[in-house]
C-alpha positions in Angstrom: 87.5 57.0 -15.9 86.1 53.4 -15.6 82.4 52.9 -18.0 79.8 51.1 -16.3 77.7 49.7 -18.8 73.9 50.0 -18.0 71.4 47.2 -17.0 69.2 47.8 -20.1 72.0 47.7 -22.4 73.3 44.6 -21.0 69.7 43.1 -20.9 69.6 43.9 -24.7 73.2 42.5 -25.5 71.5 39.1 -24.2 68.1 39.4 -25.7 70.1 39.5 -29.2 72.0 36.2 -28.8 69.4 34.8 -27.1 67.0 35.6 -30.5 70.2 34.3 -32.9 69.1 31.1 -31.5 65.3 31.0 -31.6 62.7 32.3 -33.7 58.9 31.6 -34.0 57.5 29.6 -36.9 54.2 29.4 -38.0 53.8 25.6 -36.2 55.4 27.5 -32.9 55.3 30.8 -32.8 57.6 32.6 -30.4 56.1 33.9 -26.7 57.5 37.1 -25.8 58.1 38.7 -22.1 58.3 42.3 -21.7 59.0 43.4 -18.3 59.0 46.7 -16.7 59.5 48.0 -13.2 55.8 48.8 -13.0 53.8 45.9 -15.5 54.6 42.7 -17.4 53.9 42.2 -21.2 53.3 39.2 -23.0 53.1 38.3 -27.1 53.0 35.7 -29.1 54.4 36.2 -32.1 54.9 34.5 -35.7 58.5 35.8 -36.8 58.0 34.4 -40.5 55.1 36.6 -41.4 56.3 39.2 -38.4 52.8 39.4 -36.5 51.8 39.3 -33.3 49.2 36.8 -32.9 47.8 36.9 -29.5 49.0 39.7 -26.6 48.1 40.3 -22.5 49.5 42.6 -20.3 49.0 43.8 -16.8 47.7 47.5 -18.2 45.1 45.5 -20.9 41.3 47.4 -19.6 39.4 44.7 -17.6 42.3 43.0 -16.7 42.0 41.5 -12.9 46.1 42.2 -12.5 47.5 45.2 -10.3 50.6 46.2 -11.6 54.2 44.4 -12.0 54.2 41.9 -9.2 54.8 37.6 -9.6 50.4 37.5 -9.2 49.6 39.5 -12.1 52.5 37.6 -13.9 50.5 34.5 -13.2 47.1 36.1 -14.2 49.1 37.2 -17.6 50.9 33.6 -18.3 46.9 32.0 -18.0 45.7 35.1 -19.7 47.6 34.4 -23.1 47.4 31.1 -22.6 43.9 31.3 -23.1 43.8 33.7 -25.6 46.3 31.6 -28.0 44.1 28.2 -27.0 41.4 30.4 -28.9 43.4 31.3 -31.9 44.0 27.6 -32.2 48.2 28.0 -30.4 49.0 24.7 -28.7 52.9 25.1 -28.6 55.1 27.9 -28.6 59.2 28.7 -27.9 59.6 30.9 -24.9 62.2 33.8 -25.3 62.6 35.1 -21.8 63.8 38.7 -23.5 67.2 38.5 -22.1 65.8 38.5 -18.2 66.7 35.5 -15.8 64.4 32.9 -15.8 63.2 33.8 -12.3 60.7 35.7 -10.3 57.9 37.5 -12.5 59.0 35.8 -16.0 59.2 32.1 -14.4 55.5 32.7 -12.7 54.6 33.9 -16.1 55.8 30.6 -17.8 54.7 28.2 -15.5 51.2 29.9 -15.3 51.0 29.5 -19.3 52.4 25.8 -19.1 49.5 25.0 -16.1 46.5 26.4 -18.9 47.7 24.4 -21.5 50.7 26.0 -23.4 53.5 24.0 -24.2 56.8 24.8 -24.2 
């Protein structure tokens, strides 16, 4: 019998070479995506003192987002944007979270790169 290996577990397998490579300092911490079928999920994240600074996501109360489609990604990616401009965040590394840079994570991105993030 042929084993398939699932979509999550190959989406994982990814994630953890893509993290061997980057981490987030204190100078740039990291911005994490999280993205499910039904909402998108959004940190940033210092990986030296292992806190999450600044988080949004498209289930956050008084959110202006419905659900997991490429608008409430873009309402997310200026959403933290914002919130890390507050918290004094001008540059972060972006770890995509082993999903192709396309669709909901890229209008996340380039919606945190138009308020002011850098990349």
């Amino acid at each position: 019998m042929i084993h398939k290996t699932e979509k999550k577990q190959i989406r994982e397998r990814i994630h953890r070479r893509i993290r061997r490579k980057l981490s987030g300092s204190t100078e740039r911490p990291r911005l994490a995506v999280f993205r499910s079928v039904a909402h998108i999920y959004a940190q940033v994240i210092d990986d030296t003192k292992g806190t999450t600074l600044v988080s949004a996501s498209s289930v956050d109360k008084g959110g202006k987002t419905n659900g997991g489609n490429v608008a409430a990604a873009k309402a997310i990616g200026k959403a933290i944007a914002e919130k890390a401009k507050e918290k004094g965040i001008k540059s972060v590394v972006f770890d995509r979270g082993g999903y192709q840079y396309h669709g909901r994570v890229k209008a996340l991105a380039d919606a945190a790169r138009a308020a002011g993030l850098e990349f």
